[in-house]
C-alpha positions as CSV (number, residue, x, y, z in Angstrom):
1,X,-79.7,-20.4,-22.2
2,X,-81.2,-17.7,-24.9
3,X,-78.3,-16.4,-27.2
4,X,-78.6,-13.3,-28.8
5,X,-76.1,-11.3,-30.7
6,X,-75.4,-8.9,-28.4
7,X,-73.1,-9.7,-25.5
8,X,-74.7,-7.3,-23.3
9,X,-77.8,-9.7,-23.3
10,X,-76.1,-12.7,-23.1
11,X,-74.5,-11.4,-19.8
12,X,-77.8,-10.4,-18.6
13,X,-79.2,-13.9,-19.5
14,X,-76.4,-15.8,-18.2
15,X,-76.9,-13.4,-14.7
16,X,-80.7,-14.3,-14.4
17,X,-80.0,-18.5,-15.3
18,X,-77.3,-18.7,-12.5
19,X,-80.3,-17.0,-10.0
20,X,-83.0,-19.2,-10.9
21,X,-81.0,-22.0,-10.8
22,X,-79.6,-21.2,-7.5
23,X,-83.1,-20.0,-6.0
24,X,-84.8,-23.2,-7.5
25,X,-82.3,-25.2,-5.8
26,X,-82.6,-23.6,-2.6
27,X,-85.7,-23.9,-2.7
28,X,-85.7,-27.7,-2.8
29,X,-83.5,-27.9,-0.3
30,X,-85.9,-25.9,2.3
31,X,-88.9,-27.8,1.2
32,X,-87.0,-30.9,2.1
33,X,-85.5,-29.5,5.2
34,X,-89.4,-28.6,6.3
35,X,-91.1,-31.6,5.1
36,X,-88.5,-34.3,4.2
37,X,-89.6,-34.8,0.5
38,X,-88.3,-34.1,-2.6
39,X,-89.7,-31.0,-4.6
40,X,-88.6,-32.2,-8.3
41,X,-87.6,-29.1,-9.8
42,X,-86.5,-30.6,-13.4
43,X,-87.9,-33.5,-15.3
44,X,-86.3,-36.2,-16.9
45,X,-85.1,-34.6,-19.6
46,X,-83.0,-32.1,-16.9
47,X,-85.5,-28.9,-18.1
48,X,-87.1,-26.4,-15.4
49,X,-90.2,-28.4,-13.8
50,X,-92.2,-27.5,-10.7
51,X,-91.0,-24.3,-8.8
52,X,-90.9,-21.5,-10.9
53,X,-90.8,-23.0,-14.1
54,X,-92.9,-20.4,-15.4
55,X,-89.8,-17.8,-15.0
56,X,-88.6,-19.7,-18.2
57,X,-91.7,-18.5,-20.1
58,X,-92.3,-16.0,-22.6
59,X,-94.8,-13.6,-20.1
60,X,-91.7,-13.6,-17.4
61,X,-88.4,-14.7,-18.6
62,X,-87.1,-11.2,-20.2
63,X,-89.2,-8.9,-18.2
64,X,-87.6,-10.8,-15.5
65,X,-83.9,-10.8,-16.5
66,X,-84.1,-7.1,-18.2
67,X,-85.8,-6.1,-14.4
68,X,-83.5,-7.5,-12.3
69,X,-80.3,-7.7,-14.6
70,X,-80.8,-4.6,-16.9
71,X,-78.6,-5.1,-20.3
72,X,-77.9,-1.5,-20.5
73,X,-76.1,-1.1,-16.7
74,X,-79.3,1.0,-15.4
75,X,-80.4,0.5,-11.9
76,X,-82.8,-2.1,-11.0
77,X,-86.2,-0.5,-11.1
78,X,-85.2,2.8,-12.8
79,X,-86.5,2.7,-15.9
80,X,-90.3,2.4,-15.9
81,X,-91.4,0.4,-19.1
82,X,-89.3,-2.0,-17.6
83,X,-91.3,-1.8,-14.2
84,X,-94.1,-2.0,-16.2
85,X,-93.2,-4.9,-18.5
86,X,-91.7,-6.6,-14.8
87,X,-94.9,-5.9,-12.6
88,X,-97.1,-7.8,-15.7
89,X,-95.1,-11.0,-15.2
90,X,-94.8,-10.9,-11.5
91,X,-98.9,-11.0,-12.4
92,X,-98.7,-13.4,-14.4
93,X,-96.3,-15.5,-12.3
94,X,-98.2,-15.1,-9.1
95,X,-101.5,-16.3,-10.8
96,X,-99.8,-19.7,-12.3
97,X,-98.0,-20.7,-9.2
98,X,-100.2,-21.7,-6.7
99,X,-97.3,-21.5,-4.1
100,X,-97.6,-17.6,-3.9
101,X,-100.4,-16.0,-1.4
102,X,-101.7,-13.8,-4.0
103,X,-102.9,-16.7,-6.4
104,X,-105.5,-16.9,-3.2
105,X,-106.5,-13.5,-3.4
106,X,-110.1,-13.4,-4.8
107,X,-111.6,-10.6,-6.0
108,X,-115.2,-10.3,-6.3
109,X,-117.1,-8.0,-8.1
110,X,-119.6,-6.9,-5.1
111,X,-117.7,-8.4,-2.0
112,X,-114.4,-6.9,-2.6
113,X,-111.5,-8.9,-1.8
114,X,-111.4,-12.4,0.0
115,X,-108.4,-14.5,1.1
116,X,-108.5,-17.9,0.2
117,X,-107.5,-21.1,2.4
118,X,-104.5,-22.4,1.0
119,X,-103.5,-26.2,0.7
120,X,-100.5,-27.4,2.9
121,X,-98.7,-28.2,-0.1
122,X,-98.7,-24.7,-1.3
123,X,-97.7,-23.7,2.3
124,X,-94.7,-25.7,2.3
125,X,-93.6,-24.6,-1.2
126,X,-94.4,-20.8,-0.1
127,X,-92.4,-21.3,2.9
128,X,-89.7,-22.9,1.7
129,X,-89.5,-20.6,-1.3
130,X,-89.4,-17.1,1.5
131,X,-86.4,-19.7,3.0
132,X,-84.5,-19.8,0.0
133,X,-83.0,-16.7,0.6
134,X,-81.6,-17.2,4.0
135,X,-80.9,-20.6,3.2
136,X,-78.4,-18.9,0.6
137,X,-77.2,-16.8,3.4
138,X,-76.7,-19.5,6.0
139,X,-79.0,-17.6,8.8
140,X,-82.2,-18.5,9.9
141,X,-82.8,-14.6,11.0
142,X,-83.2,-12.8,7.5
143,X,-86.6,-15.0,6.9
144,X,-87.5,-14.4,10.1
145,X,-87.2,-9.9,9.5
146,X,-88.5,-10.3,6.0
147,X,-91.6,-11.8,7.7
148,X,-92.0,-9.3,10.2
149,X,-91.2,-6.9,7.7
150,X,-93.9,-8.2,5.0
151,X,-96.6,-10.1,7.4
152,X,-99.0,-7.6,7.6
153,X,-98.8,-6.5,3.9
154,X,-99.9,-10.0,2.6
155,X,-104.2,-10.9,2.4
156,X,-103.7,-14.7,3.9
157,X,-106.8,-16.3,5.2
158,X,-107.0,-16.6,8.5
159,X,-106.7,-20.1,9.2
160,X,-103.7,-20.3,6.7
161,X,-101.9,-17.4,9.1
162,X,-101.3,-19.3,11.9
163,X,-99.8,-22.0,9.4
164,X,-97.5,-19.6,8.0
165,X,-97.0,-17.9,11.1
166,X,-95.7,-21.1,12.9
167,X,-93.7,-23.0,9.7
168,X,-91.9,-19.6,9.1
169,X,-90.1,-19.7,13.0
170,X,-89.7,-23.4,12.2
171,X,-88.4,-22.9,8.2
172,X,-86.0,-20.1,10.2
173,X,-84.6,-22.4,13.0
174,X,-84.1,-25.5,10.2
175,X,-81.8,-23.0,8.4
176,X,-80.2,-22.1,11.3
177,X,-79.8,-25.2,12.7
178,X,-78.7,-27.0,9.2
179,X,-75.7,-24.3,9.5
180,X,-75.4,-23.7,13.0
181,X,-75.3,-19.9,12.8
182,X,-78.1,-19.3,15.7
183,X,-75.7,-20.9,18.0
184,X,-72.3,-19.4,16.6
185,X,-74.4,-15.7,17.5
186,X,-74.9,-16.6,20.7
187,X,-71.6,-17.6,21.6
188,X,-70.3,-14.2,20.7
């Protein structure tokens, strides 16, 4: 964990390590739950590997933590160098993880904007990384309204859509099967 002198820091730091671990963790249990492998998420030595490892790095880790975790008690999002510093290493963190739609997202010069095909592995990651958060909250139904919520606001190829479209309903029902809460709201 980065140490500073200033308690208010160290708080913010310790705040943002307990997330990422969690998330990461989360993570790799969804991408095994979808596909039945392993997604290593630390190497030998037990440091951040594979799934958003780059959150660790210089261009994200305190623009990150300050965002999301602000030292100084301010709301999330209210202070706008902050957004700005935040919004540069969600850029840089969407271009060096493949498992984000938007590393896809070509821009050309004269043709405007093209959506890349995706490979499955980057699916599966994707998928299980928008199933981390309702994996954390044990129901299957908060991926599936952040989908509908955010479907049409991402630039996915075409043929990588109906992927996505029909590994989110099946990411969704593995969460809610691996803790039975689709069931439990039917029954009351």
């Amino acid at each position: 964990m980065k140490q500073t002198t200033d308690p208010k820091k160290n708080e913010m730091y310790r705040k943002y390590n307990a997330y990422l671990k969690t998330h990461r963790e989360a993570v790799r249990d969804c991408y095994k739950l979808l596909t039945g492998v392993d997604l290593n998420i630390y190497d030998a030595d037990g440091r951040p590997y594979g799934h958003d490892a780059s959150k660790y790095s210089k261009e994200e880790y305190e623009a990150y933590a300050e965002y999301f975790y602000p030292s100084d008690g301010s709301k999330v999002g209210s202070d706008p160098d902050r957004k700005e510093a935040f919004d540069k290493a969600w850029l840089h963190h969407q271009k060096n993880n493949p498992h984000h739609w938007q590393y896809y997202v070509l821009i050309n010069d004269n043709d405007g904007i093209e959506a890349l095909r995706m490979p499955f592995s980057d699916v599966f990651e994707m998928i299980s990384d928008w199933g981390a958060f309702a994996y954390i909250q044990k129901d299957g139904d908060k991926l599936r309204s952040w989908y509908a919520a955010n479907r049409d606001k991402q630039i996915i190829n075409e043929l990588t859509r109906k992927f996505v479209d029909s590994l989110v309903e099946t990411m969704a029902g593995l969460i809610d099967e691996r803790f039975k809460t689709h069931c439990e709201k039917e029954e009351n």
